[in-house]
C-alpha positions as CSV (number, residue, x, y, z in Angstrom):
1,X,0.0,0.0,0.0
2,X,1.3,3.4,-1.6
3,X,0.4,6.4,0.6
4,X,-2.1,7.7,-1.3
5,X,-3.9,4.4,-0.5
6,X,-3.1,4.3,3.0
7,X,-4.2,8.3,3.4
8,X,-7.8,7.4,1.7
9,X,-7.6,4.4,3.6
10,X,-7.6,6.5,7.2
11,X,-9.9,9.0,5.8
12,X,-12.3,6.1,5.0
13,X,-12.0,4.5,8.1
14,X,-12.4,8.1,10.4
15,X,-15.5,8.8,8.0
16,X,-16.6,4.8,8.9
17,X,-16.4,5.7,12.6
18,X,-18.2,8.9,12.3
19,X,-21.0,7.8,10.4
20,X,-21.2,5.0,13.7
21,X,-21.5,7.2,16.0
22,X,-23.6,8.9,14.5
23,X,-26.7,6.3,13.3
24,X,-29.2,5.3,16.2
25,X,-28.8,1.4,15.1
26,X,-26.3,-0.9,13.9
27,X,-28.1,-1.4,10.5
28,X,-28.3,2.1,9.8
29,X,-24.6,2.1,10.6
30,X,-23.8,-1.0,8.4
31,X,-25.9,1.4,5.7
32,X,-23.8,4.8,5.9
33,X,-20.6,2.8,6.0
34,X,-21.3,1.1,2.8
35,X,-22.6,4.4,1.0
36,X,-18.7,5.7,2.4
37,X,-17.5,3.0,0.8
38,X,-18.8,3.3,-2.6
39,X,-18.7,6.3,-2.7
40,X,-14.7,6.4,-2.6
41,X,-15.0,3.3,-5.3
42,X,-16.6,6.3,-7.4
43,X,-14.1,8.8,-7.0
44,X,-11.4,5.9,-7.0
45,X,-13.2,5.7,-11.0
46,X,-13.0,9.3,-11.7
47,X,-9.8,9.9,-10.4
48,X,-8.1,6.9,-12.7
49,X,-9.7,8.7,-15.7
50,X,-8.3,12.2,-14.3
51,X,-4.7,10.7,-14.4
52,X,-4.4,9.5,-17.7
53,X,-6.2,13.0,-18.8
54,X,-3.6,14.3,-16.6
55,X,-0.8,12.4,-18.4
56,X,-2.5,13.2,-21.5
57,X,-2.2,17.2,-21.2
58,X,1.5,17.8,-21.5
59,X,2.5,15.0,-23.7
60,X,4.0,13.7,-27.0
61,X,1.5,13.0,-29.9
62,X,3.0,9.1,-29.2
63,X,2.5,9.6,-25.5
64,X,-0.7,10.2,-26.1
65,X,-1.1,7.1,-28.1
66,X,0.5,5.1,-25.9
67,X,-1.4,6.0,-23.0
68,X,-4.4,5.5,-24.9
69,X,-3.3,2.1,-26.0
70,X,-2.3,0.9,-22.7
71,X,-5.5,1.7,-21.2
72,X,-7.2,-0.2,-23.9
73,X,-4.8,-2.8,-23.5
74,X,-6.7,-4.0,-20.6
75,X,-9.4,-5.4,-22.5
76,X,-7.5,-6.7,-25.2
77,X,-7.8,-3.6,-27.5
78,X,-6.2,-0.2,-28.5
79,X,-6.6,3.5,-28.5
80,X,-10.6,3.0,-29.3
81,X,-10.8,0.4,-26.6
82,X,-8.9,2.7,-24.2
83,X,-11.2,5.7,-24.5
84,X,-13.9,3.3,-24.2
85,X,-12.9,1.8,-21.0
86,X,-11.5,5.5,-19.2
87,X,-14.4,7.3,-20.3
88,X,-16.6,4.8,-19.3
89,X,-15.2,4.4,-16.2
90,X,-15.3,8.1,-15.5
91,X,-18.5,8.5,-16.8
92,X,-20.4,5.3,-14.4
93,X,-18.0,6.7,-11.3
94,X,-19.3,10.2,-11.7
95,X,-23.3,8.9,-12.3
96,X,-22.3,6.6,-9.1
97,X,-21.2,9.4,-7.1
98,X,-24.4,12.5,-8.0
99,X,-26.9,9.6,-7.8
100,X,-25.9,9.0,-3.9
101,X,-25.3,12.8,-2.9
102,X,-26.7,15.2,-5.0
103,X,-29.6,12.7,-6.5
104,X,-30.5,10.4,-3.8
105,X,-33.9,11.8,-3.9
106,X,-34.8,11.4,-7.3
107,X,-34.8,7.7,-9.3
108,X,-35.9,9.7,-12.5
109,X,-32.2,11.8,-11.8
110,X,-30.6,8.8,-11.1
111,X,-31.2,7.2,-14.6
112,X,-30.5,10.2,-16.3
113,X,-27.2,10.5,-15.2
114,X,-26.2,6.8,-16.3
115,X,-28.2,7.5,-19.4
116,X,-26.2,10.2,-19.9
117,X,-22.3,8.8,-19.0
118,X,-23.6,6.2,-21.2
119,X,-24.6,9.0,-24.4
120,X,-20.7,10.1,-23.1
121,X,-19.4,7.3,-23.9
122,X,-20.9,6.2,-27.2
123,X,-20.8,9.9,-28.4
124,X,-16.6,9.9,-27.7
125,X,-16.7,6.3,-29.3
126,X,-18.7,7.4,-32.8
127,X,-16.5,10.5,-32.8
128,X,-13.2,9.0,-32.4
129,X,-14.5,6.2,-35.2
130,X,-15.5,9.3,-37.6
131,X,-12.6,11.1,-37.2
132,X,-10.4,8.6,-36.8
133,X,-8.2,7.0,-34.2
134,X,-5.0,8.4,-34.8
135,X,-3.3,11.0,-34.0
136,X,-4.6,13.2,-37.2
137,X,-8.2,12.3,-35.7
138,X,-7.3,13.3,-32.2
139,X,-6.2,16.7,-33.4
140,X,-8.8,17.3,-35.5
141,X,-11.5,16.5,-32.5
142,X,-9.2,18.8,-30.3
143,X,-9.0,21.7,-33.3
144,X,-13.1,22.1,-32.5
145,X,-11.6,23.9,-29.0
146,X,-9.0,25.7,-30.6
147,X,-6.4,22.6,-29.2
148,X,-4.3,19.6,-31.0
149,X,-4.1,16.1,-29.5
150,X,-4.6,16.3,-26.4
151,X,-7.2,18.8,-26.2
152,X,-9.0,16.1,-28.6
153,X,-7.9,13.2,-26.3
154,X,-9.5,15.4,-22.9
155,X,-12.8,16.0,-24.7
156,X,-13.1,11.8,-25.6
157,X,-12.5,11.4,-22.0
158,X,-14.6,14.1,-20.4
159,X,-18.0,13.7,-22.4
160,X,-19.2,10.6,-20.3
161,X,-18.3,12.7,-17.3
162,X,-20.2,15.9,-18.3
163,X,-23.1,13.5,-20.1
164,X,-24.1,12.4,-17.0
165,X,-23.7,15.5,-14.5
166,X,-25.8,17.4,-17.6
167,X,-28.3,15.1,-17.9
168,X,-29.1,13.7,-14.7
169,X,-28.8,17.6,-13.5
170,X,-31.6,18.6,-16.7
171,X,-33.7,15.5,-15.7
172,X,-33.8,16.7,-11.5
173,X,-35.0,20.2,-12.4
174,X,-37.6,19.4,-14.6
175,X,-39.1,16.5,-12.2
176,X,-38.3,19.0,-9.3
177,X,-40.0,21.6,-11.0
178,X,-42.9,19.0,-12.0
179,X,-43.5,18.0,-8.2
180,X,-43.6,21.9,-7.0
């Protein structure tokens, strides 16, 4: 165990503890702890895609690849595979995350936030396929913000993420509104 691990480890545990002293009985208790935990499973999700974007920003044009690749890698694929897997990652662990804070409330919310990592996802997917998975396609995405690789390489990553906070968000007010 790395520091980082053993750091969110203690803040885990001291947010465990609190949330037992706290409930009135032991199965609420057993209930807070777990939300703790997935909750850090989520942000464990967003965070992984938030490194490679990270590692992403300030690289090579075959950095860039590479890190794509080896993401994709993991599932016996490439650079398409590798969005695919970040994105969606960062896209379920963000929808994960507003649909037990922010959205708890609301089931319609809570689907539209996985409906929209999911539009994300398959929106980065049929862009990177249109434009192609290379580094000329990268650019080319990235050239819609005024950027080159990377900024085309961010944008795959971040649509899942911003799908489903936009969406889920859109889908609260209106029911929200609906029940006022």
């Amino acid at each position: 165990m790395d520091i980082d691990e053993g750091f969110i480890a203690a803040r885990l545990a001291a947010k465990a503890a609190e949330q037992l002293i706290d409930a009135p009985t032991a199965k609420e208790a057993a209930k807070k702890v777990g939300t703790t935990v997935a909750n850090a499973k989520a942000v464990k999700a967003i965070a992984g895609a938030s490194a490679v974007g990270g590692t992403v920003a300030g690289a090579s044009g075959a950095s860039i690849m590479s890190t794509l690749a080896t993401a994709g890698a993991a599932v016996g694929g490439g650079v398409v595979a590798g969005v695919g897997v970040v994105a969606g990652a960062a896209g379920a662990g963000t929808a994960t995350l507003l649909n037990r804070t922010v959205f708890e409330d609301s089931k319609e919310a809570k689907v539209g936030t996985y409906a929209g990592a999911v539009a994300g996802t398959v929106g980065s997917l049929g862009t990177l396929a249109v434009a192609g998975a290379g580094p000329s396609g990268l650019a080319a995405i990235g050239s819609v913000v005024g950027g080159g690789m990377a900024a085309g390489a961010i944008g795959l990553l971040a649509a899942p993420v911003v799908g489903a906070a936009l969406v889920g968000g859109a889908v609260y007010w209106v029911t929200k509104k609906k029940k006022l």
